[in-house]
C-alpha positions, 0 to 999 in steps of 0.5 A: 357374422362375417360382415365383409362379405355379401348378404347371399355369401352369408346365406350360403355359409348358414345353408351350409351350416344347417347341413353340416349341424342344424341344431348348432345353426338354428340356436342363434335365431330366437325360438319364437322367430322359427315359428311353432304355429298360427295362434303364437302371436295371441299367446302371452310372449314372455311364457312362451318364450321361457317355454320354447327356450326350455324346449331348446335347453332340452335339445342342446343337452340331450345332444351335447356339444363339442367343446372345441367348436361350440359356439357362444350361442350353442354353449349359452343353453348348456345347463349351468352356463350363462351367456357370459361364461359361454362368450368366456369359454370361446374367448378362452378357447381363441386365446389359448387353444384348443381344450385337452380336458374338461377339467380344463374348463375350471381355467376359464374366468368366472366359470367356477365349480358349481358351474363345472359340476353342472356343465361338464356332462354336456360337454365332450372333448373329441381331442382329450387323451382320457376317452371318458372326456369324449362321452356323456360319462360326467367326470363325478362318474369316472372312478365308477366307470373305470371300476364298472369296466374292471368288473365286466373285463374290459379297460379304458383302450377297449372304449377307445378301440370299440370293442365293448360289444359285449359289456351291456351282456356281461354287466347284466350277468353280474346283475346291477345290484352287485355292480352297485356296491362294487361301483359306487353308484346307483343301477340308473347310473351304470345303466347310463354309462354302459350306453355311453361307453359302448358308443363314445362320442355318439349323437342321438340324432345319428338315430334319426330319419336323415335330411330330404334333399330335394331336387330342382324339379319340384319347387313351387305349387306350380311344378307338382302334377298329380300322380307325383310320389314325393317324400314328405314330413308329418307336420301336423296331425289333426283330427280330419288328416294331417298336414305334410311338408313336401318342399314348396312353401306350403303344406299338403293335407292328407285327408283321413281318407287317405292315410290307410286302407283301413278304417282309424278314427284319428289319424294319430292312430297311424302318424306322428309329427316329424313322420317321413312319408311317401305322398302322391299328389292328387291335386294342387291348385295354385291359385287357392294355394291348396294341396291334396295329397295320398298315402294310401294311394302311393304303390 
């Protein structure tokens, strides 16, 4: 992308990019290519491949994606969509408009409707005048939607207005099992369509820690002194500590020892990979490239 312009003004729209949306940015690079561990080169590269591939399929799907800005890469692992009719949504998108609807979709060439049927649910349309096209609701899901929203007292206006607070209490007073019938739909799937109704457009990733943004003042090995309390992530749990990325390139163990004041017999007992933590620094040696660190310490 952007050839005409110098390599570090791409990398600044990338940077600014993977703010704005990581998971929109980082499927344009080959999952093997982010790196998921030391021992990836010995496994057998075409099932590894297929599994980081169905990892990534599972992330984009689970958060969906915006119709009108997805790009070819990110709609490409939109279930039910192959690169072609990804590369053709984008094609059709720049040379008509935006898209009012889903049902829109069916105009574009050669995304017929089994590919309709599986892809839609995934994608929203923030822009459409039906406010069910700006959920996760699948269009098969409408008439029970609408009709869900009758039975509890609400309409499609108060989904768009956000004034469904009350919906999950009342459609749990009617009990899901009369709603089945008035519906037309199974409890799994009313259940879903509450969720979504009473969050339209919502991004399950809203739910999680926020990026850390760090300063200049910590860069590298040689900047960290120790008695420095840093914000870290859990990178990897093992069985003598876990391993912490705090901003310089290589990760900081936190022995046992220091997880917690109390005795555990696996850190797994007390962190998970993707924890945000609180770190002190007890010692950094550069030229051995190691990092000692402590949560237990950290006041």
């Amino acid at each position: 992308e952007f050839p005409q312009y110098d390599v570090n003004l791409r990398s600044a729209v990338s940077i600014a990019r993977r703010l704005q949306d990581p998971l929109a940015e980082l499927v344009k690079i080959e999952p093997k290519a982010i790196g998921v561990g030391q021992y990836q080169h010995d496994m057998p590269q075409a099932r590894l491949s297929e599994a980081l591939e169905g990892v990534v399929e599972d992330c984009v799907n689970a958060v969906g994606a915006d119709l009108n800005t997805a790009s070819p890469a990110l709609l490409g692992y939109i279930a039910g969509l192959t690169k072609a009719t990804a590369k053709n949504i984008v094609s059709y998108r720049e040379a008509v408009g935006a898209f009012h609807s889903r049902k829109e979709l069916l105009k574009v060439p050669k995304l017929g409707p089994r590919a309709f049927e599986q892809c839609a649910g995934f994608l929203r349309v923030p822009e459409s005048a039906n406010v069910l096209d700006r959920t996760g609701v699948h269009p098969e899901s409408y008439d029970a939607a609408r009709a869900l929203l009758t039975a509890c007292g609400y309409t499609l206006d108060d989904v768009a207005g956000g004034r469904l607070s009350g919906l999950a209490d009342k459609a749990a007073a009617i009990g899901y099992a009369a709603l089945e019938t008035r519906c037309g739909a199974g409890a799994p799937t009313l259940r879903d369509i509450v969720t979504e109704l009473m969050k339209p457009g919502r991004d399950i990733r809203d739910e999680l820690p926020p990026p850390i943004l760090r300063g200049a003042e910590v860069m590298e090995i040689e900047d960290l002194k120790p008695g420095m309390v840093l914000t870290g992530t859990v990178r990897n749990v093992i069985d003598f500590g876990a391993f912490v990325d705090i901003g310089v390139h290589r990760d900081g163990l936190v022995h046992i020892s220091q997880i917690c004041d109390r005795y555990i017999r696996h850190p797994s007992e007390v962190l998970s990979v993707g924890d945000v933590v609180k770190v002190m620094v007890l010692e950094a040696d550069a030229k051995k490239g190691r990092i000692n660190l402590s949560i237990r310490q950290v006041k």
